[in-house]
C-alpha positions in Angstrom: 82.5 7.4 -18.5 84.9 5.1 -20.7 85.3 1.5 -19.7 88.2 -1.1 -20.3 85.9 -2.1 -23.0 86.4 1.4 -24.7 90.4 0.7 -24.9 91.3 -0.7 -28.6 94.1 -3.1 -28.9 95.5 -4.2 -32.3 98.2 -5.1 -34.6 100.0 -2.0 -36.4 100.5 -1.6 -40.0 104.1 -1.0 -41.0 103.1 3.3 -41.5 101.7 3.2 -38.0 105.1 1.4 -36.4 106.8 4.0 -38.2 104.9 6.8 -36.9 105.4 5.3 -33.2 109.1 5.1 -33.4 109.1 9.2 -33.8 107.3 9.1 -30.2 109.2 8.9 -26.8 109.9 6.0 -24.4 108.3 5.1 -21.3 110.0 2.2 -19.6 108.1 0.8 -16.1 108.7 -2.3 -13.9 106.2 -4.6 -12.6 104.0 -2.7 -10.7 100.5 -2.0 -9.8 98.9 1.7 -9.9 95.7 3.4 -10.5 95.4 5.6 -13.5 93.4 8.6 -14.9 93.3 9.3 -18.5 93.0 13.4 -18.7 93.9 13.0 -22.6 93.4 10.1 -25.4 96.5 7.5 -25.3 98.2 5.5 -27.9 100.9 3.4 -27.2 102.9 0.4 -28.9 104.0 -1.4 -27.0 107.7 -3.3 -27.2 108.8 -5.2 -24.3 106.5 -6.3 -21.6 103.1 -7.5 -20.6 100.0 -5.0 -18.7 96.6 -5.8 -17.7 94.4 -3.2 -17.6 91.3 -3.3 -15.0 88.5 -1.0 -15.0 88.3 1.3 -11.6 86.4 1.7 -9.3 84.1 -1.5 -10.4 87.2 -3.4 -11.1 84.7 -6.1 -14.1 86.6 -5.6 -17.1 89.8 -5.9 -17.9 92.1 -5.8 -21.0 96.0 -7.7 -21.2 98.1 -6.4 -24.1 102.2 -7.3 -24.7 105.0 -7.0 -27.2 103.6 -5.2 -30.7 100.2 -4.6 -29.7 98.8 -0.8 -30.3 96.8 0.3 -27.3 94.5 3.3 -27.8 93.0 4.8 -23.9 90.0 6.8 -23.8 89.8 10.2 -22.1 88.3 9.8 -18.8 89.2 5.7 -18.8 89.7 5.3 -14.6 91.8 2.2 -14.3 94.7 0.2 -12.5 97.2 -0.9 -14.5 99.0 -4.0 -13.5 102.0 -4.8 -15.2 103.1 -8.1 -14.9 106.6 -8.2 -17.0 108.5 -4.4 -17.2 107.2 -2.4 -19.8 109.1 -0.7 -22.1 106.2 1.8 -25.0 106.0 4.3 -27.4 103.6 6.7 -26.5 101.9 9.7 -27.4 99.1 12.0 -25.8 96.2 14.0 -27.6 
């Protein structure tokens, strides 16, 4: 089963920021919530801040904010926490 170590976070080239804007908007405010990843995630990410925390064990965690590209395993069980609303590109495959 996929960990919070398994999510990638990085910087986007200028092709992949372009390739993001095509995808829709998801806008959240701070929150807390658990969260099961049927499908692969990637998301960039333009307004807001969200640490992710592993579930059930709750060990590892990953924080990612404004221009960061977050890829989510399939199968990742996590809470998400987000700490400033959130407002992503996303897309699901």
């Amino acid at each position: 089963m996929p960990t919070a170590k398994d999510i990638i976070v990085k910087k986007p080239d200028d092709q992949e920021i372009s390739t993001c804007k095509q995808w829709p908007i998801w806008e959240c405010e701070k929150s807390t919530f658990d969260w099961d990843y049927t499908q692969s995630e990637t998301c960039l990410l333009l307004e807001g801040e969200v640490t992710v925390t592993d579930r059930p064990a709750g060990e590892t965690s990953v924080t990612f904010g404004p221009g960061d590209m977050v890829t989510f395993p399939k199968g990742l069980a996590c809470i998400w926490q987000i700490t400033k609303d959130v407002k992503k590109h996303y897309n699901f495959s």
